[in-house]
N, C-alpha and C positions, 0 to 999 in steps of 0.2 A: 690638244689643250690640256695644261697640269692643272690637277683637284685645286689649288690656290688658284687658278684663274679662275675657272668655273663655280669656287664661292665669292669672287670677289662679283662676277657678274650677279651670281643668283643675290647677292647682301646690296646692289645697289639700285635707292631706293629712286635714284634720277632715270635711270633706266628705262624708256618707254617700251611695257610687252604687252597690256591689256588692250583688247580690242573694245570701242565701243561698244560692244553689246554685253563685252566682261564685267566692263566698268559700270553698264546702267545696272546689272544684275546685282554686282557686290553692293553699289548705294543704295539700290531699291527705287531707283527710277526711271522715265523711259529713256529711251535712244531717243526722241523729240525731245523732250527734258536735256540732258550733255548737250544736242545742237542748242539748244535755247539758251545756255550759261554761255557757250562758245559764242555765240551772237552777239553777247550782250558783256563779254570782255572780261567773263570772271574766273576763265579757265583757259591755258592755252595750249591744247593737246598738239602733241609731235605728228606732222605728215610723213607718209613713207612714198616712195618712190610712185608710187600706184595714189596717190592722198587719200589714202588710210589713217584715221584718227588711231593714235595709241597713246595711250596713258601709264602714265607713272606710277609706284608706288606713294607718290608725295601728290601726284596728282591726285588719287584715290584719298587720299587724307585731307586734302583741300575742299576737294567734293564732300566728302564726310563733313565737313565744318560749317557749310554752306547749306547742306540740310540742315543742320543744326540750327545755325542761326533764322531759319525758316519756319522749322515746326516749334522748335522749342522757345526763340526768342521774337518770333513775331518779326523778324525781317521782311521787306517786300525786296526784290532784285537792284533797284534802283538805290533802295540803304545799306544793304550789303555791296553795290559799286559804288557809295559817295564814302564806305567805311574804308576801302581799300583805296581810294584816291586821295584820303590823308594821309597817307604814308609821304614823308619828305622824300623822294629817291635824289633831289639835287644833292640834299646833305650827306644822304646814305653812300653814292660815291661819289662826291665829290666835285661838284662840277662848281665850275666856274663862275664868275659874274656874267660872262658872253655868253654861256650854254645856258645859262639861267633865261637870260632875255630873249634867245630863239627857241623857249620849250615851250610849249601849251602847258606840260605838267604842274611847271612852275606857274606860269601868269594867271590859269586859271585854274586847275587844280578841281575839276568837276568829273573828270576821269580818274579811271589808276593809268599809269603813266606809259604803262604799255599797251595801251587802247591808243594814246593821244597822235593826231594824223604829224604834228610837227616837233619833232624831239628835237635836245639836245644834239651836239656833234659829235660826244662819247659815247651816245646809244644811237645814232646812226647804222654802227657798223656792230653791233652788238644783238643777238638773236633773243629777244624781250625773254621767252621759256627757259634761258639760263643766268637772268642777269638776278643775282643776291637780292634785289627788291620786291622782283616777284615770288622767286623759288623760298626765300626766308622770311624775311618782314610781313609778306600781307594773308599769310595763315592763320588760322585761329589765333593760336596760343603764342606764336611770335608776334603777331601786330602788337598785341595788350601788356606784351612785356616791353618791347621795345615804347610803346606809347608810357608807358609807365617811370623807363628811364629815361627818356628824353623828351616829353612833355616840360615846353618851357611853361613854370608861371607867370603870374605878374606881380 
């Protein structure tokens, strides 16, 4: 493998290489704590062959924000999953009037969208850990900017 491959691997931040116990160490919380987010649909860690949980550099950054909104802004887990289940994802890609009426996301909108047990027919066949709504939109700093620009008034 040429040095341009081997920085492109080490610079990308989707990349799952941290092992749960890397990950509770770097956020400062337990390995029960990571299963506990995992449970409850707020993180969606990569399995390996063996179902080994690894985490991303974007995972690690998500986690960071989820503390955040915890210690610092008085979130309980259930307001931090009703903040990430406003995220439009019909509008974000696009779906249809028909994918609209077979999503949970859409009709009721009390999860993020890749918890919900009956999606859409374009997230059907789409792996929820790489689809632009979770990976970009429901992060700290992207929800509040996207809510920002596309918060319809009245």
């Amino acid at each position: 493998m040429n040095v341009s491959k081997i920085q492109d691997r080490l610079s990308d931040k989707t990349r799952p290489v941290f092992t749960i116990g890397v990950a509770s160490d770097l956020i400062g919380v337990s390995v029960h704590t990571l299963r506990m987010y995992e449970t409850e649909g707020l993180i969606l860690p990569r399995r390996t062959a063996t179902q080994r949980r690894l985490y991303s550099q974007i995972d690690i950054e998500r986690l960071q924000c989820i503390r955040t909104m915890i210690e610092e802004r008085g979130f309980n887990l259930a307001g931090i999953k009703a903040m990430m289940s406003m995220a439009p994802c019909w509008d974000i890609k696009g779906c249809s009037e028909s994918d609209r009426a077979g999503c949970d996301a859409y009709k009721h909108a009390v999860e993020p969208c890749w918890v919900v047990k009956t999606k859409a027919k374009i997230c059907e066949e789409e792996e929820c850990a790489e689809c632009p709504v979770y990976r970009e939109v429901t992060t700290c700093h992207n929800m509040k900017s996207y809510l920002k620009e596309h918060w319809k008034t009245v």
